[in-house]
BAPADREN-603782 format. One line per field, with one value per residue (C-alpha): residue in three letters; x, y, z. Coordinates in steps of 0.5 Angstrom, whole numbers, plus 2048, in hexadecimal, padded with zeros to 3 digits. Layout:
! BAPADREN-603782
r (ala|...) .
u (X|...) .
v (Y|...) .
w (Z|...) .
This chain:
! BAPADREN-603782
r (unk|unk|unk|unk|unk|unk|unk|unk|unk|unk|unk|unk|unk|unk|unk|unk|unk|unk|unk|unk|unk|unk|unk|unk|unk|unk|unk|unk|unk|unk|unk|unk|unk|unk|unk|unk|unk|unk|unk|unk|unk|unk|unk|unk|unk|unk|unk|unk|unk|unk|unk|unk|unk|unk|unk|unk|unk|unk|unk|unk|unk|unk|unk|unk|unk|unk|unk|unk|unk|unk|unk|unk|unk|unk|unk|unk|unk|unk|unk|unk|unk|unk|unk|unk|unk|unk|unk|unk|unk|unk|unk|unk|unk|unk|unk|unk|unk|unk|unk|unk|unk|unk|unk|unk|unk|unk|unk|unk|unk|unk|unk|unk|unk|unk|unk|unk|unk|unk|unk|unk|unk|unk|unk|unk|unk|unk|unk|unk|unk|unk|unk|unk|unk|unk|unk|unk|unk|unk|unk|unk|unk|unk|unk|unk|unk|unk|unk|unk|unk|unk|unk|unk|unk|unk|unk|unk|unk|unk|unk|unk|unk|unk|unk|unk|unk|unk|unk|unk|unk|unk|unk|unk|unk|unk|unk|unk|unk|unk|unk|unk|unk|unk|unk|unk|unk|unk|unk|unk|unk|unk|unk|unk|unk|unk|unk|unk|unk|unk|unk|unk|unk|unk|unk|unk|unk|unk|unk|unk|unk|unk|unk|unk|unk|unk|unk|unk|unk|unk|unk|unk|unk|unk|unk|unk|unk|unk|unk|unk|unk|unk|unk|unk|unk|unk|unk|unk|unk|unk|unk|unk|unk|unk|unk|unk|unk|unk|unk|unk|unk|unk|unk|unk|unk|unk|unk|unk|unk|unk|unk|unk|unk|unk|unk|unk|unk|unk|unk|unk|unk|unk|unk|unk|unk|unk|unk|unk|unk|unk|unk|unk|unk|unk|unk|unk|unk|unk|unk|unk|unk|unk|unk|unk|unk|unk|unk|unk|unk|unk|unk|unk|unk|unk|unk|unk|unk|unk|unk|unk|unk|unk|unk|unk|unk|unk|unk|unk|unk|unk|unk|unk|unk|unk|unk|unk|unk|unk|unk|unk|unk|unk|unk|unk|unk|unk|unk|unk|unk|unk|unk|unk|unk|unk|unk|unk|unk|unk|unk|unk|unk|unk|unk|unk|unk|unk|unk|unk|unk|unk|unk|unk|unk|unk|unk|unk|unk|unk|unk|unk|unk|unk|unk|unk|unk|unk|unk|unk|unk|unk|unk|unk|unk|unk|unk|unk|unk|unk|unk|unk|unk|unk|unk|unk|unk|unk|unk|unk|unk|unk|unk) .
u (8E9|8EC|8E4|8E4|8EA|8EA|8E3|8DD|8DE|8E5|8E2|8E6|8EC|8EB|8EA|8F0|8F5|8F2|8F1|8FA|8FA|8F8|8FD|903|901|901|907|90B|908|908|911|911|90B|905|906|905|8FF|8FC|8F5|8FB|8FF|8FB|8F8|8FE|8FF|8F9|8F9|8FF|8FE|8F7|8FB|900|8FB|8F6|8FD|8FD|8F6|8F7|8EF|8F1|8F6|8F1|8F0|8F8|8F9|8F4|8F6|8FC|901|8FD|902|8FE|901|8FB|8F4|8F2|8F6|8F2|8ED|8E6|8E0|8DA|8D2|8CD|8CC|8D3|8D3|8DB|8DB|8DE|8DB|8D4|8D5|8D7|8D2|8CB|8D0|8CF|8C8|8C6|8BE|8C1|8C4|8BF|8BF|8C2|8C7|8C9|8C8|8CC|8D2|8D3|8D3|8D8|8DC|8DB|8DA|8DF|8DA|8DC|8D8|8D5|8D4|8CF|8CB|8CA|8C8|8C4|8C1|8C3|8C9|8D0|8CE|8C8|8CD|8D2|8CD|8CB|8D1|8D3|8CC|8CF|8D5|8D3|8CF|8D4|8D9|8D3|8D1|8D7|8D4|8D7|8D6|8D5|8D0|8CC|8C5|8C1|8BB|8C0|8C3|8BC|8BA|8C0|8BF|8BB|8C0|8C6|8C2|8C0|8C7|8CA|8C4|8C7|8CE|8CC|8C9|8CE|8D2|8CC|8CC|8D3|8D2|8DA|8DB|8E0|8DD|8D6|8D6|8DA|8D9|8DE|8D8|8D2|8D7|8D8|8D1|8CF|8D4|8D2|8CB|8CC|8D0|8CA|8C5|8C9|8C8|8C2|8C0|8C1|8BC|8B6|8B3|8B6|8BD|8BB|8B7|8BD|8C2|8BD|8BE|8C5|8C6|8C1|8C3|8CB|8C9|8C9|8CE|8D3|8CE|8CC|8D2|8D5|8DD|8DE|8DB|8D6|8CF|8C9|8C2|8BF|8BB|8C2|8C5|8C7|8C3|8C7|8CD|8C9|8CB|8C6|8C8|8C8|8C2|8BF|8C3|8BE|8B9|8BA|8BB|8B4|8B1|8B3|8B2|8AB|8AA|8A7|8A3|8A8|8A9|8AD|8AF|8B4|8AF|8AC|8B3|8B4|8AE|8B0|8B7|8B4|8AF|8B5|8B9|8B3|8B2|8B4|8B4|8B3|8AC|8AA|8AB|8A5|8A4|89E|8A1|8A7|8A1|89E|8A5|8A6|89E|8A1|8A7|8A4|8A0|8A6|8A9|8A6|8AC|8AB|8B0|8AC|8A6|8AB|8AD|8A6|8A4|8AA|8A7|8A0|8A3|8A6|89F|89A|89D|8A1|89B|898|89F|89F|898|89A|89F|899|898|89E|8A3|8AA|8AE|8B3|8B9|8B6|8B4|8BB|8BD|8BF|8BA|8B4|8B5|8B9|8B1|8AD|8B2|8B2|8A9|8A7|8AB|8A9|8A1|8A3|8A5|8AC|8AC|8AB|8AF|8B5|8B5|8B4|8BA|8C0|8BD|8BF|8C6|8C7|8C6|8C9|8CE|8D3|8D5|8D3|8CC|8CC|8CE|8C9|8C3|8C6|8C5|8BF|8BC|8BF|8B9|8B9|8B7|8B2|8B4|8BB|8BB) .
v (8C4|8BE|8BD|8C4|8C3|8BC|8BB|8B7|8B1|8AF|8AF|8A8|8AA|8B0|8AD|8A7|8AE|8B1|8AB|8AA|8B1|8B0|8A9|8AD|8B2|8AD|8AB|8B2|8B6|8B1|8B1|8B8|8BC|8BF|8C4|8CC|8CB|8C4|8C4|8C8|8C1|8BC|8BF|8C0|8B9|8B6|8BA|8B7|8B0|8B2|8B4|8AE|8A9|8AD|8AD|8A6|8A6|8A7|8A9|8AF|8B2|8B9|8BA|8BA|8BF|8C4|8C3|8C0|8C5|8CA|8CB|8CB|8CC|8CC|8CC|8D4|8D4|8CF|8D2|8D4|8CF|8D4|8D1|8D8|8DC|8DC|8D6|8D6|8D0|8CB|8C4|8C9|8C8|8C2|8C0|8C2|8C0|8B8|8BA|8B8|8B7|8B1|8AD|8AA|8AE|8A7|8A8|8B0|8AF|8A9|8AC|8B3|8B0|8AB|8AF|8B6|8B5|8B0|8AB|8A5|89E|89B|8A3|8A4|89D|89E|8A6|8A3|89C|899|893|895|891|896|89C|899|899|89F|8A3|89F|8A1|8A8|8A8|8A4|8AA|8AF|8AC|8AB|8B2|8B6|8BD|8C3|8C9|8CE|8CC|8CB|8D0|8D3|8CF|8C8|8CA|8CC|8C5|8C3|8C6|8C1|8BB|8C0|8C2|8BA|8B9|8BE|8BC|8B5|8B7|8BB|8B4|8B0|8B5|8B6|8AE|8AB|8A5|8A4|89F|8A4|8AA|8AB|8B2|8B6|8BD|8BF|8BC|8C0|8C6|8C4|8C3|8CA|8CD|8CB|8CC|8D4|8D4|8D2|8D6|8DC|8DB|8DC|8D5|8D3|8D9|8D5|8D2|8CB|8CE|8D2|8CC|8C8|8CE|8CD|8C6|8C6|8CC|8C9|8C2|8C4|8C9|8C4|8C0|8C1|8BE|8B8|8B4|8B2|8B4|8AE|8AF|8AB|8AC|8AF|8AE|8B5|8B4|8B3|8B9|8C0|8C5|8CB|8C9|8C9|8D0|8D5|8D9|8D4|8D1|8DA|8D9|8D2|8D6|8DC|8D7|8D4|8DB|8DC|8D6|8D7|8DC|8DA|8D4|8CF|8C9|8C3|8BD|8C2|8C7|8C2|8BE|8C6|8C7|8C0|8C3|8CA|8C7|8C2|8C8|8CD|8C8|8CA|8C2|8BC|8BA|8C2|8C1|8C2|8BB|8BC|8C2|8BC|8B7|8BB|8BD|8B6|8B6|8BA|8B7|8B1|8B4|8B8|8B2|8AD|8A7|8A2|8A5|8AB|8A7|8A3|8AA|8AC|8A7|8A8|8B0|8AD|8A9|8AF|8B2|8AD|8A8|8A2|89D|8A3|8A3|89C|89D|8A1|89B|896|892|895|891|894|894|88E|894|897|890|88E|895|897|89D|898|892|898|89D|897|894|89A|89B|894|895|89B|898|891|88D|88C|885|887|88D|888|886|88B|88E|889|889|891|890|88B|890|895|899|89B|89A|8A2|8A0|89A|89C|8A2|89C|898|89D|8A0|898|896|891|88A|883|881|87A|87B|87A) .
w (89C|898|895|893|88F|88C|88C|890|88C|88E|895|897|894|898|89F|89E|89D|8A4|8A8|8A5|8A8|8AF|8AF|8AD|8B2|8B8|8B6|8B4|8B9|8BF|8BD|8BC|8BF|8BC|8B6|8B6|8B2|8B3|8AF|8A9|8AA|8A9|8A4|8A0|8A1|89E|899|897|898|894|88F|88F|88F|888|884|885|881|87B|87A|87F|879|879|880|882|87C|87E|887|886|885|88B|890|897|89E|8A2|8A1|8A1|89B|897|892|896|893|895|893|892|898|89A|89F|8A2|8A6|8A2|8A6|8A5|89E|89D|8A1|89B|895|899|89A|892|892|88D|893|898|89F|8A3|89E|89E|8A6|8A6|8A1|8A5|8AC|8A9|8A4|8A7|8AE|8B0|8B2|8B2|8B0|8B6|8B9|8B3|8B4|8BB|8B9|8B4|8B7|8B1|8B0|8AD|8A7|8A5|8A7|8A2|89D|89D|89D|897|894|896|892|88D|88B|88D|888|883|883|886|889|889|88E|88A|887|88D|88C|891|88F|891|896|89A|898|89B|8A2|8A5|8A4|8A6|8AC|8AE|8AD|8B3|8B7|8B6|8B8|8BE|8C0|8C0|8C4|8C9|8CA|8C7|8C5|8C6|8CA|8CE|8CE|8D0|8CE|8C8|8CA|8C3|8BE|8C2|8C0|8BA|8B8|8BB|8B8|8B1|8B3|8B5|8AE|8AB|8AF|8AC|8A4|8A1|8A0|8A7|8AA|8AB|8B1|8B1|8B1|8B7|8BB|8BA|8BD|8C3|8C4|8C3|8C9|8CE|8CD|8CE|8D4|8D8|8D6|8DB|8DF|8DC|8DF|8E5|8E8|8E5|8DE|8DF|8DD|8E1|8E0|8E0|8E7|8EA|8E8|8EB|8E7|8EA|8E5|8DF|8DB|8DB|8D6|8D2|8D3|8D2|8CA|8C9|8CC|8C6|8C0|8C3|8C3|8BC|8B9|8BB|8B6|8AF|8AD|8AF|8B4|8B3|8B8|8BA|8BC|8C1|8C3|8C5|8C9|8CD|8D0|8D1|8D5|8DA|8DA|8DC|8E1|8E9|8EA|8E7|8EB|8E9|8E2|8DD|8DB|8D7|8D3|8D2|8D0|8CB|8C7|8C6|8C3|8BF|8BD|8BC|8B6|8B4|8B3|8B4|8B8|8BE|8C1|8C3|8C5|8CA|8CD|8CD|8D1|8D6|8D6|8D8|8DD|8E1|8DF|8E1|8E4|8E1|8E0|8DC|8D7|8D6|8D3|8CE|8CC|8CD|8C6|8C3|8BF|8BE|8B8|8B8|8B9|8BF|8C3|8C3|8C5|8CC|8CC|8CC|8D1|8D5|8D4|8D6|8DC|8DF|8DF|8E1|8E7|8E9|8E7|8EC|8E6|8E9|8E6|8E0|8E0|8E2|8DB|8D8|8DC|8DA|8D2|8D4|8D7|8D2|8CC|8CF|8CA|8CE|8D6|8D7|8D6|8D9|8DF|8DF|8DE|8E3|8E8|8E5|8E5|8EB|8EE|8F2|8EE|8F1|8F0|8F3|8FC) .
């Protein structure tokens, strides 16, 4: 709300105001208890601190002669900034103005994940399999942009923001991820951000510009992954690997509504990585086990994605599928002469893939080297106790 009423192009100065709310909150409140309205507090707040910090810039006269003197007492009153077709949510929103096709899509990623999302540096780079200076180069790129060219919400076409689409929808499924598998280093889940991202994803389903398939197929994804979140963990809130958990708490009527946005997003001309990615968690939650899953339907949707959009990442899990399908000597064939890009070869997924098929195919002493390069690179202590029991193996060289 604060970058409907003062602009995109002071998005920094916005973000030091709210980041000097949320002090002043730990502060105030933790003397005097939480406030009637939280969100109106901390608004009003940062709105004053925002408002501060433009008088002390001189180049700012205009914009505190135009929103300086509103009074605003919580967020509801602040003026609506609707782009066509009526879109309400103004996280949505703000999401297609970042969105400017002029800024590379690293870049959109990076800034909405950043400033949008709360995400913060080292959460981004590990989503991203990148550094912390790259992430700092392309948000700078971002709000280089954004201050050169100042967007406006209602200037947003149709046309724009159907362009748009692709990049908002890329950044909910980022968003959904991080909150599936936490890169945080105390919370291997964050059940509020896959929320976060279905709801924005159902806002979008709902305008016209958001009605296509894509839209549809990553809604599905979305349910059929979060219906069997209660699951994914042990009592202790640690992380289990699908073999070992209980399927009988995995939420039917949640995976039945990812089977009716998969149905719809089959019709049309259609498919995208989410189509496939969708298709693949239909099958785990359609499985009566895990011996009994369909692993050659699960094969073929990584083919699929493969083509859709073509990564290493899908290659390493479609290898892991045709070892569950064939046997491990037949996924480590799908790996045979591939040479991984520098981000992946030091990524725990790789040396964790390759540790666990060449001690299932009897390499155990190859797979040992393997194992500690995994445990290693292990980004947080959840997934690496989760390797540790899946890669438990004996060192041939020890007595």
């Amino acid at each position: 709300m604060l970058s409907c009423r003062v602009g995109v192009e002071h998005i920094e100065a916005i973000e030091d105001a709210v980041q000097s709310a949320l002090m002043k909150a730990i502060e105030v409140w933790t003397i005097s208890g939480l406030p009637n309205s939280p969100s109106a507090w901390l608004f009003r707040v940062a709105h004053n601190a925002l408002m501060g910090e433009l008088r002390q810039q001189t180049g700012h006269r205009r914009i505190l002669e135009q929103y300086g003197g509103d009074v605003i007492g919580t967020q509801e009153n602040g003026p609506e900034c609707l782009m066509p077709g009526e879109v309400r949510d103004d996280l949505l929103r703000m999401l297609f103005v970042c969105c400017d096709e002029a800024i590379p899509m690293e870049s959109q990623l990076v800034f909405a994940l950043k400033t949008l999302c709360g995400f913060g540096i080292r959460e981004i780079a590990h989503r991203l399999f990148t550094s912390d200076a790259n992430i700092y180069k392309r948000l700078g790129r971002a709000r280089s942009r954004l201050r050169e060219f100042p967007p406006r919400l209602d200037e947003l076409s149709g046309k724009q923001c159907a362009s748009r689409l692709p990049a908002v929808n890329k950044i909910l499924y980022v968003l959904f991820t991080e909150g599936y598998l936490s890169s945080h280093p105390e919370m291997a889940i964050r059940r509020e951000l896959c929320d976060e991202a279905i709801r924005l994803a159902l806002n979008l389903a709902e305008h016209p510009v958001g009605q296509i398939p894509e839209t549809f197929a990553l809604l599905a994804l979305m349910h059929l992954h979060v219906a069997r979140m209660t699951a994914r963990q042990d009592g202790a809130g640690g992380l289990l690997l699908l073999e070992e958990q209980d399927r009988s708490l995995w939420d039917q009527q949640g995976i039945q509504v990812g089977m009716e946005w998969l149905a719809k997003s089959a019709k049309g001309d259609g498919f995208s990585r989410y189509h496939a990615e969708a298709g693949i968690a239909a099958e785990h939650c359609l499985a009566p086990s895990f011996q009994e899953t369909r692993w050659d339907k699960v094969v073929e949707c990584y083919a699929l994605l493969e083509q859709l959009a073509p990564s290493p990442i899908h290659k390493l899990n479609r290898a892991v599928a045709v070892a569950e399908w064939q046997g491990p000597a037949a996924g480590l064939a799908v790996l045979r002469g591939f040479e991984p890009p520098s981000w992946l070869a030091g990524s725990y997924l790789w040396s964790a893939v390759l540790a666990d098929l060449y001690q299932r195919n009897g390499n155990v002493r190859r797979a040992i080297g393997y194992r500690d390069d995994a445990l290693k690179s292990a980004p947080t202590s959840a997934v690496k106790t989760l390797l540790q029991r899946r890669l438990q193996m004996n060192d041939p060289e020890k007595p």
